[in-house]
N, C-alpha and C positions, 0 to 999 in steps of 0.2 A: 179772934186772933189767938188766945189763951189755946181756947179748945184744940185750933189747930195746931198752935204747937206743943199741945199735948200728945195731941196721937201723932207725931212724929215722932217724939221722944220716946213713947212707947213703942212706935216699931222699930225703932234702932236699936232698944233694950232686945222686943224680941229677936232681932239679927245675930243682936252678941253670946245670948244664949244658945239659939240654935249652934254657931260657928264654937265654943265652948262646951256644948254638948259631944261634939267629937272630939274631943282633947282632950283626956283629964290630967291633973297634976298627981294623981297619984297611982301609982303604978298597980295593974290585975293581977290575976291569978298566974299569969305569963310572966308575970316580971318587967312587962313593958307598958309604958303609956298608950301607945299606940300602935295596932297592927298597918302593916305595912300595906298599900293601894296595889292592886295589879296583880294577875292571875296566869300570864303567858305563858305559855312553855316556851323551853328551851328550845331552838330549830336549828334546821342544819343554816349557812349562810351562803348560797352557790349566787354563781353570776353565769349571763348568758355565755360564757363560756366555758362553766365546768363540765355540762354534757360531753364538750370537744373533750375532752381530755380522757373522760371515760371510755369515749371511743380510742382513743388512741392507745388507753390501756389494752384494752379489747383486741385490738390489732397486733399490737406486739405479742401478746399471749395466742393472740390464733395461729401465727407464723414462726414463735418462739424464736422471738427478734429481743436478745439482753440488753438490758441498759446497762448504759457506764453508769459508775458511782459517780453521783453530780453533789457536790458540795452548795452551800449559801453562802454568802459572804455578807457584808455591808451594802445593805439598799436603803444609801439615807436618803432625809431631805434637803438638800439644796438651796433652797428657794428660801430659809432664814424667815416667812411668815410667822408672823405672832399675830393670834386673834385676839379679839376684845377685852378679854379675862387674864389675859397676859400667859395661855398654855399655847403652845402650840395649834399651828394653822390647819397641821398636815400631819397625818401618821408617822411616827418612827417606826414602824411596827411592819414596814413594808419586806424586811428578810423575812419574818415569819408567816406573811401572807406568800410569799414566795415556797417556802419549803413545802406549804400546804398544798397549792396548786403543783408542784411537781409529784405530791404523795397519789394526789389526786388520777395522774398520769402514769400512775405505777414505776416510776422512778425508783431505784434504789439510791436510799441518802446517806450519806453520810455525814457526823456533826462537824461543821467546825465554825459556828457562828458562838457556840458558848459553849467551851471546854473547860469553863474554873471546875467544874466536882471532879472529870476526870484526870484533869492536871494535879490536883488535888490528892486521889486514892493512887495515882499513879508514883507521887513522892512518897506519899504512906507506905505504898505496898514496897518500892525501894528500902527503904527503909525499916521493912519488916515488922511494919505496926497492922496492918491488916488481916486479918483472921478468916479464911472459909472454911467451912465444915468440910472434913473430913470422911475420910471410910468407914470411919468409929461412929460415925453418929455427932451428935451435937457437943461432947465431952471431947472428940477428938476433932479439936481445932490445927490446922496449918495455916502458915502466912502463902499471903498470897504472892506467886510466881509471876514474874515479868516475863514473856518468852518473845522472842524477837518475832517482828511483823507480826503479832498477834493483833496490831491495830491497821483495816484494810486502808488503801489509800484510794484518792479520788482521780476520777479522770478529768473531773470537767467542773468546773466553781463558776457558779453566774453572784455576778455585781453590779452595779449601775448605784442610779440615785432619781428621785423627783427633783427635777430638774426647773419645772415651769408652775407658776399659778399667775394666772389672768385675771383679774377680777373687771367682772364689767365690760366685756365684749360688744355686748349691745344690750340697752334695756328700753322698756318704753313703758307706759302708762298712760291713766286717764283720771282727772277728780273731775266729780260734776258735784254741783252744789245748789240748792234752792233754799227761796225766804221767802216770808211774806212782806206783802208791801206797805199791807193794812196797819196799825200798830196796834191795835186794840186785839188781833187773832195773829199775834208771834208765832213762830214754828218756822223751823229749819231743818234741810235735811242733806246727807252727804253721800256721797260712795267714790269709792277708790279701788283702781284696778294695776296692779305693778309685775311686773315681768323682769327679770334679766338672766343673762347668760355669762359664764365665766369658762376656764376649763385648766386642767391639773396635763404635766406636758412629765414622761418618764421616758429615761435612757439606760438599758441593761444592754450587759454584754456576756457573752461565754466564753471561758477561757479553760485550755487547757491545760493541765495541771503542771504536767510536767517538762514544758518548753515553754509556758507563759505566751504562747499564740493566742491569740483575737481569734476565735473562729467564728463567732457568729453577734451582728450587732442588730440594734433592734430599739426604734424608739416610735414612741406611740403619745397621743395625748385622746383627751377624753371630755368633751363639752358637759356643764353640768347648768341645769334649770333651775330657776326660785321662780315662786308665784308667791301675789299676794293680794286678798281681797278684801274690803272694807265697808261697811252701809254703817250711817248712825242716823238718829233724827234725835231732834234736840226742838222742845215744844213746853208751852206754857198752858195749864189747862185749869182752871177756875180759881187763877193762882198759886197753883202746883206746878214743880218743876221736874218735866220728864227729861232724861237722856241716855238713849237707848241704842245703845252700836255693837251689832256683830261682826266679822269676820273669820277668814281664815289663812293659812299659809302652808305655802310648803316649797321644802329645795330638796331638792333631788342628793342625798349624801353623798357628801364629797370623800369617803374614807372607802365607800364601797368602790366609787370610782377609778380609786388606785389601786383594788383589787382585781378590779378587773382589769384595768393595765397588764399585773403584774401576770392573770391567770391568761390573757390571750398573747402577750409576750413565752408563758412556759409553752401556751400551744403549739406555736410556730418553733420553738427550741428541740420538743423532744417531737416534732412531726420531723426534724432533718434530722434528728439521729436516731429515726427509728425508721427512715427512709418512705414514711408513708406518702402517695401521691396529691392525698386532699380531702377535703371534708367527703369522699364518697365511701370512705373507709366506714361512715357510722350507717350505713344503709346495709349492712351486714350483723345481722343484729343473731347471729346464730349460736353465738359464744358469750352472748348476754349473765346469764346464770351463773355464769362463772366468775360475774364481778363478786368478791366474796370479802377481799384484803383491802380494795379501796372503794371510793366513793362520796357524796358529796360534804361530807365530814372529815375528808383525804384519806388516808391509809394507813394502816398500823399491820407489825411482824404479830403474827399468830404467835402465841402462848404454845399452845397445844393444837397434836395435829386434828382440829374440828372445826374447820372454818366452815362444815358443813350445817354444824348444829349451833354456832356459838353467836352471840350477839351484834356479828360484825355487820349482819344486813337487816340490823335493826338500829344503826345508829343515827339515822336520818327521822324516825320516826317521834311526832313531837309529843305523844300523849306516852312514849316509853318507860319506865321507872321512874313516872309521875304520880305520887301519894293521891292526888286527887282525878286523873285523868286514865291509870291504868290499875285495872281492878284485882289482878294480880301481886301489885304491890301492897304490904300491911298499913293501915295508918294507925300510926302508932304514935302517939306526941312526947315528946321527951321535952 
């Protein structure tokens, strides 16, 4: 009896060691106790409906069909969920998945979801505390000039809100469980199978700027999956006590969800104001090459006139100005 719980006690010493081996209390040549788990790169984040979008870009540019300036507004949450941990249930973050999907779509944006910096340079510059360089070079500073309508206006602002969360639509499962009957050979074993269904419900709308008409309304919702799997056995074996359970889980992310809402809601938005007749627009793939300004990382205004040469159709790519994944870049440790 000693002996045995001797070498128990010695392998829980060596458990602690080993688990204490990764850790230390005092900090490397890094300056850190500990480096960090995990190697991923960075990736673009599209949903089954950014392709759509691209295509619609693509359309618009082949027929040189202009977009109105489309503003963001407030796409909150509604629905007042609070999870577990006491943070929110649901994205707040649902305008900026919106701006994104319309960049996506070669929309021309314009800000008006967060204007404090420019409300901001705009009283400075009033004000005559702002300075740009000058014809002189860097020593010949001027304040900067207000010039009327120098800020473009919007034709068209989309708003809405998430509206719906469900929890628990339908779920179902199974435990099965065995024992022995014998007492003298104990042993038990378990497994567990669980399932449910919930779904996230958004309502946007488009409005025109400058008469505050309703032109276009649009509500969608979006079912989301959990699974979950479990086996353990639990057994006595020459007086040793085994218990041994695996599993695994998974839910289908509820945030991507509302992205995707938000990205097949822009579909249907800028497919009527760009007049296209339907997804047979992406079977013309002739004008492909030309995606240059947007794609599945949304769109950004060229710097300089090089969208031929410049980085923009490398921004989806996950091994890009990665220190360890692109050979091109210096590793350099600082």
């Amino acid at each position: 009896m000693i002996a045995r719980s001797t070498r128990l006690a010695g392998v829980a010493a060596c458990a602690a060691l080993m688990v204490s081996g990764c850790v230390s209390t005092t900090a490397g040549p890094s300056g850190q106790y500990a480096s960090p788990i995990g190697n991923a790169p960075v990736t673009a984040n599209p949903t089954p409906y950014s392709t759509a979008l691209y295509c619609l870009a693509d359309y618009a540019r082949r027929y040189n069909l202009p977009s109105p300036r489309i503003a963001v507004g407030r796409i909150s949450d509604y629905t007042g969920t609070v999870s577990a941990d006491g943070g929110r249930q649901i994205t707040g973050g649902a305008s900026l998945m919106a701006s994104t999907a319309l960049a996506k779509s070669g929309a021309r944006l314009v800000e008006r979801y967060d204007t404090s910096v420019s409300e901001l340079e705009l009283r400075y510059a009033n004000n005559k505390l702002i300075g740009d360089e000058g014809p002189g070079g860097p020593s010949d500073q001027q304040y900067r000039r207000i010039l009327a309508g120098q800020v473009p206006g919007s034709d068209f602002y989309v708003v809405g809100g998430i509206t719906e969360v469900n929890y628990n639509i339908r779920s179902g499962g199974f435990d099965a469980g065995m024992g022995e009957i014998d007492t003298n050979r104990p042993g038990s074993g378990l497994i567990q199978a669980k399932v449910f269904v919930m779904n996230v419900a958004m309502d946007l709308r488009l409005v025109q700027t400058t008469t505050l008409e309703v032109v276009d309304v649009i509500s969608y919702q979006k079912q989301i999956v959990g699974r979950e799997i479990s086996a353990g056995v639990f057994d006595f074996l020459n007086g040793n006590v085994f218990d041994i359970s695996a599993g695994g889980s998974a839910m289908e992310p509820t945030q991507l969800a509302v992205r995707a809402m938000v990205e097949r809601a822009s579909v249907e938005f800028m497919a009527n104001l760009y007049g296209a007749p339907g997804p047979e627009i992406c079977l013309d793939t002739a004008n492909e090459p030309l995606r240059d300004t947007y794609g599945p990382t949304g769109g950004y205004y060229p710097a300089y006139p090089n969208t031929d040469v410049n980085n923009g159709q490398t921004r989806a790519d996950p091994s890009r100005w990665h220190d360890r994944r692109d050979g091109a870049v210096r590793r350099t440790r600082y």
